[in-house]
N, C-alpha and C positions, 0 to 999 in steps of 0.2 A: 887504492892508492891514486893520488891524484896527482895529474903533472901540470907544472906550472905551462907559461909559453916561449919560455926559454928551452926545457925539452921538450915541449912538440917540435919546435924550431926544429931541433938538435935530429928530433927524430925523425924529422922530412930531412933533412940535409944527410944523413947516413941513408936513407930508402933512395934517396937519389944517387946517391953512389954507388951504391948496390949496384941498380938498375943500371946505370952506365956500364960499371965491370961486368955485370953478367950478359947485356945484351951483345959483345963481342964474341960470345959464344954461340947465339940464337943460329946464325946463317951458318955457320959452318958444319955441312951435313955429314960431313964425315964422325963430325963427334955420338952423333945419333942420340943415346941417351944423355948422355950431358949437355947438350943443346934442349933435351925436351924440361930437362930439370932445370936449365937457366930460364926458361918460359915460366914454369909454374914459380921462380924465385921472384921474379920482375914482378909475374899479376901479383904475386903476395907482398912484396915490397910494394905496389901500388895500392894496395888497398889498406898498407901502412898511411900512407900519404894522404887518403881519405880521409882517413880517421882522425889524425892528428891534425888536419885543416879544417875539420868538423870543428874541433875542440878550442882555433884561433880566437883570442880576442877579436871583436870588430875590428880595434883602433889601429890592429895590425892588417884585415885584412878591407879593411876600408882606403888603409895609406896606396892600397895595390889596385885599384879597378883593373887594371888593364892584366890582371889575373884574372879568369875564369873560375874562380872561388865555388858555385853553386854546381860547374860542371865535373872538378877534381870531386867531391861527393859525390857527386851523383855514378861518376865510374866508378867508384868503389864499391856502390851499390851494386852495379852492373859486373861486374867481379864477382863479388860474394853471391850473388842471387838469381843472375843468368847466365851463370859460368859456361855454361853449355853455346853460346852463341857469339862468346867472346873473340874474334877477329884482331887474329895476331897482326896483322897490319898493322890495323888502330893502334892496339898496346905497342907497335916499335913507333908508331908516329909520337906517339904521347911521349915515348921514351925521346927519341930524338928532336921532335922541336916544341915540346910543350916544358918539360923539367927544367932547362935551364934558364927561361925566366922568372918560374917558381925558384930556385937555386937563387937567382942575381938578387930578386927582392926580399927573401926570406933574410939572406946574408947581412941584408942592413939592418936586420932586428935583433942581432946577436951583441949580446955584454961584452963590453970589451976588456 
């Protein structure tokens, strides 16, 4: 089944939110395993976000340079493939300052 780039849009825009609801769980150690499950929800919502910006028209992500287009791929690679070296850091930095300029310019590519 193929998706147009109206949901991939759609589908980076819900992995984004995901990742925002579930990262308010990440730090708080008291939850212990619900925190370790918000982790593995984020990379796996991340590596949503891969995929589906794998799959962008250029004309979309051409409009964006000032996205990092070649490196949202390439973590998702880095997810799926050397999950083992993955640095929760990174995955909360991506979370908090990289997503919601993906979010601000995706939003302009939605049908109205």
């Amino acid at each position: 089944m193929s998706r147009d780039a109206q949901q991939r849009i759609a589908d980076i825009l819900d992995a984004i939110e995901r990742c925002r609801r579930y990262a308010a769980h990440v730090d708080d150690a008291d939850q212990g395993v619900l925190a370790e499950m918000a982790e593995d929800a984020i990379e796996r919502n991340l590596q949503i976000i891969g995929e589906a910006a794998n799959h962008l028209p250029n004309e979309i992500t051409d409009a964006h340079p000032e996205i990092p287009w070649p490196q949202i791929r390439g973590f998702r690679n880095i997810l799926v493939h050397e999950y083992v070296g993955v640095d929760l850091a990174v995955v909360e930095d991506v979370v908090a300052s990289h997503l919601p300029a993906v979010e601000s310019a995706l939003r302009q590519h939605l049908a109205p």
